[in-house]
N, C-alpha and C positions, 0 to 999 in steps of 0.2 A: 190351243187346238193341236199346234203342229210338236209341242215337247213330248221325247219319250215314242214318236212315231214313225214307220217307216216309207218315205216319200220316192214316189219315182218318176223321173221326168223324162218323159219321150222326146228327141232331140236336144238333148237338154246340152248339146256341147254351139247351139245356134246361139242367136244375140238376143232372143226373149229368153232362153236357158240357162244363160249365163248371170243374166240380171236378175231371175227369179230364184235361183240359186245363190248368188251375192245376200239377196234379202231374206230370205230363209235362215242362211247361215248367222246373219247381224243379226237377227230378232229372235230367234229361234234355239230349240236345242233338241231338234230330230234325233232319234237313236238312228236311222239311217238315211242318208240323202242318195239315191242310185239316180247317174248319170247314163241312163241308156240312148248310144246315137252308133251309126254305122261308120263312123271315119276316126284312126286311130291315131291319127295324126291330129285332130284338130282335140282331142278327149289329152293325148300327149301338152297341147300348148295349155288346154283347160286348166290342166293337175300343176302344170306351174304359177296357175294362179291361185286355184285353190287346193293346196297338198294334202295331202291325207297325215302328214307328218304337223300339219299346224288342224287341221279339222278331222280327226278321228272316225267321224261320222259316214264322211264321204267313199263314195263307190264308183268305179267307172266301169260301166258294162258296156262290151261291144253288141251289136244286136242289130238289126232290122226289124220295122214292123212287121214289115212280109211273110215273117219268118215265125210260124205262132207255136212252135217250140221251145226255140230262145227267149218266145217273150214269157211262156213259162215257167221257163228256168227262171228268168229276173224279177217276175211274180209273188216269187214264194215269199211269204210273210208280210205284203206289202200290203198297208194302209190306203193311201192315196196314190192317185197317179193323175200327172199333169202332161195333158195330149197335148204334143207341140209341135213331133215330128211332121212333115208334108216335104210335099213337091210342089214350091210354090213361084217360082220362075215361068211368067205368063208364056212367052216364046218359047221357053225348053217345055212346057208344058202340048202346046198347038203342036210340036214338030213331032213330041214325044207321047201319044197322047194316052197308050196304053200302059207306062211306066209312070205317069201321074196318078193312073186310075188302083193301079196294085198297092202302091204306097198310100195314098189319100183315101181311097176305100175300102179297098182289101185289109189295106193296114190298121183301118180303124174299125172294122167287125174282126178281127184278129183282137185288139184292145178289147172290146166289150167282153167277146167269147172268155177270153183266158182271163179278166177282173172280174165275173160271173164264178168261174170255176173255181176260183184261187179265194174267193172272197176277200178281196180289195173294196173298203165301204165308201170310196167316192172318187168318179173319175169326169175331169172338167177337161173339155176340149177344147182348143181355139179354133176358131171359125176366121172368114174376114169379109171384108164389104162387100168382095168378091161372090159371095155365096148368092148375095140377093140380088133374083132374076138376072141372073147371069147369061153374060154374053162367050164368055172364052168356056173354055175346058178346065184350068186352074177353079174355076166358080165352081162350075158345073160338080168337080169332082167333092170339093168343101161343101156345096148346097147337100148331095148326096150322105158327105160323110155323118151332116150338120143331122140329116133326119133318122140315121144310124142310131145318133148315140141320144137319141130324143126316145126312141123308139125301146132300145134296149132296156127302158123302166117297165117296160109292160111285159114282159118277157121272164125277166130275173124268177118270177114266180117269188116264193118265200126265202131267198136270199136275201139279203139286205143291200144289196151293192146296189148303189144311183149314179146316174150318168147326168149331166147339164155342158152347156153348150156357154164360151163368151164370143160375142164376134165383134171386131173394132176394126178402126181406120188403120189407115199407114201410118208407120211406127217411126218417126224421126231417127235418121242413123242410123238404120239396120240395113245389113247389106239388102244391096240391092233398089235402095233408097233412091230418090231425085236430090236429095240437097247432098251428099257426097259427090255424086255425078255434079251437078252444077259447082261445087267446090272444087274440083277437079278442072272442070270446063272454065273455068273462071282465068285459069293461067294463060287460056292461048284467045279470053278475049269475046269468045260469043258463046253464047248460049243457046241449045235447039232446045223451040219450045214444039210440043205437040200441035196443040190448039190452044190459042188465047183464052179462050171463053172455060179452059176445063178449070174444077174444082177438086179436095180432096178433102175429107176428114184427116186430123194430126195427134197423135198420142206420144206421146214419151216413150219410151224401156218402161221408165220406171214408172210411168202412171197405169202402164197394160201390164205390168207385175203386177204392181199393188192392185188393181182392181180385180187379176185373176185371184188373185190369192183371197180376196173378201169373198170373192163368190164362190169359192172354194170351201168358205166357212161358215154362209149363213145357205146354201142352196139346199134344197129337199129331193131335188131330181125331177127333170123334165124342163128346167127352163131354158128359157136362150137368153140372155145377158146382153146387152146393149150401153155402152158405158154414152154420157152427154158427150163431146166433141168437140171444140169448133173447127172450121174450115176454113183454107183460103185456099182462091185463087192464085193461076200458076203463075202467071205475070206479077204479083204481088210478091210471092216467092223468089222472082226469078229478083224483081229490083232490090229483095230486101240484102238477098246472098253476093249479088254485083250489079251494083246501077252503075258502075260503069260500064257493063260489058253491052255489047248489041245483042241484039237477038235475033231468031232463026228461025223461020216457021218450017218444020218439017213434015207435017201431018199425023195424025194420031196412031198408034200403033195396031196389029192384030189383036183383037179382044178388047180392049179399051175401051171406056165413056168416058164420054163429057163429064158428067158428074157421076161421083158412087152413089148409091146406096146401104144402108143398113138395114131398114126396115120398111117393107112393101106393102102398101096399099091393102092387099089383102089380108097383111099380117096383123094390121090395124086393129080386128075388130079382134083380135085374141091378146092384144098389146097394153101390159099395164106402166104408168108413167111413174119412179119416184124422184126423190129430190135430185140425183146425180146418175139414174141411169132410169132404161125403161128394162121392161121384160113379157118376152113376147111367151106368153102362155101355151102349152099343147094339149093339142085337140083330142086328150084321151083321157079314159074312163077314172083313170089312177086320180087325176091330177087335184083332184074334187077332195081328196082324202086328205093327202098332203097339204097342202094349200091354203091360207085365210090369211089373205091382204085384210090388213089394216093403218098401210099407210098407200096401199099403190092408188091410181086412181087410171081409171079408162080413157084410153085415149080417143080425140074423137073422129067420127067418122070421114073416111077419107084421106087419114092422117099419112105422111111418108117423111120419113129422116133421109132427107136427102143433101147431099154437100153442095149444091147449087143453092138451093132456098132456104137452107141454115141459118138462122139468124145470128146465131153466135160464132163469129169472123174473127180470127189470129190478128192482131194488128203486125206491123213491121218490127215493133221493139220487141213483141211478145216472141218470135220468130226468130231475134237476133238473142235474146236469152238463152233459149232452147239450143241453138245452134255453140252459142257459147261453151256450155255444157257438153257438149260431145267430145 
């Protein structure tokens, strides 16, 4: 799907951009891979990984999404595009809340508009746990952006360009993570736990690549992506990274649950189940056309993917692989 085509990835110089872009490159043979992110320093340490002198393909455009000129300019000729860009620092989010809202929303009807206009035939956005029924602003603004690009299939008119949504757990190792911080925290001996009792959904780099990238190739437009998960608890995390250390009860932060969510209650009755992921269906006219499950099945009434009542739990070993890997 992806040979002979030209690929653009929004934030693509972050730690999903740089893994989806690693994979791309190993599997693939894009005519162009365009790295669009706003820091020219961090697209400078990229290109030492991946050089344009060993990957021909390769592009690094500077840009902002804010900015719906530039993203025009970076547009032209492009096939797909992979929404990765955000503001997604929960704190800098609360304190900043109008600078979350221009990047995280602005920025992604900025995307629809100029992938409409440019005819780009398919743009998948990350979403995160965060979006559903959210409590902070960082949600609030993904919840938002999540119905944007749900939205923008009804719209395109006789264009061909589709929009689809993945939303996933916390991404093991990417900045801003809890087990770096606890790796970190581990040398001087104790550990600050939020709240005992929280949970969390857990995904790799490369398992939230690989799964962008499959919905990237079988999606028709309009879904929301749900990949399966397991969870664990933070106390489990905390003994699996240092059981020798103590720990710390600090309280849980601004914005924060006990447990995340993925898929709400509500979302349930529009909610189809397959073998390794679900997909929450939208509630609009198009979707009847495109569309004919013959493997999904309905989820049932009531239903909520929540990281508290998860059935499927990370054991300690599974936890100390993952971490191995980083």
């Amino acid at each position: 799907m992806f040979n002979g085509k030209n690929i653009l990835i929004t934030g693509g110089t972050g730690s999903f951009g740089r893994k989806v872009t690693e994979l791309i490159l190993k599997r693939y043979k894009p005519r162009r891979l365009i790295i669009f992110s706003r820091d020219e320093l961090k697209q400078f340490e990229m290109a030492q990984e991946f050089p344009d002198s060993k990957y021909d393909c390769i592009r690094y455009f500077i840009g902002d999404v804010r900015d719906k000129e530039r993203i025009s300019r970076a547009f032209h000729n492009v096939d797909y595009v992979i929404h990765a860009a955000a503001l997604k620092q929960v704190p800098a989010a609360e304190y900043n809340p109008f600078e979350a809202v221009k990047t995280n929303i602005i920025g992604a009807q900025n995307i629809i508009n100029v992938a409409i206009d440019r005819g780009v035939k398919k743009v998948i956005a990350l979403s995160t746990d965060k979006a559903a029924n959210p409590i902070n602003l960082y949600g609030a603004t993904k919840l938002c952006s999540d119905k944007l690009f749900i939205a923008g299939n009804s719209y395109v008119g006789q264009d061909h360009c589709i929009f689809s949504v993945v939303r996933y757990g916390n991404v093991a190792g990417s900045r801003g993570s809890v087990i770096p911080f606890f790796l970190q925290c581990r040398e001087q001996g104790v550990l600050p736990i939020t709240d005992p009792r929280m949970t969390r959904f857990w995904i790799t780099l490369e398992q939230g690549a690989d799964f962008v990238l499959s919905c990237l190739e079988k999606m028709v437009g309009g879904e929301l992506f749900v990949p399966k998960l397991p969870s664990m608890n933070i106390m489990t995390l905390a003994r699996t990274i240092a059981p020798e250390c103590e720990t710390q009860v600090v309280g849980i932060r601004p914005g924060e649950k006990l447990h995340e969510l993925m898929i709400t209650r509500d979302d349930a009755r529009h909610t189809l189940e397959f073998k390794d992921h679900y997909m929450i269906q939208p509630d609009f006219h198009f979707w009847k056309r495109r569309f004919n499950s013959r493997e999904g099945s309905q989820v049932a009434e009531g239903f909520e993917y929540n990281s508290g009542k998860n059935s499927w739990q990370l054991t300690e070993e599974e936890m100390k692989e993952i971490i191995k890997k980083l």
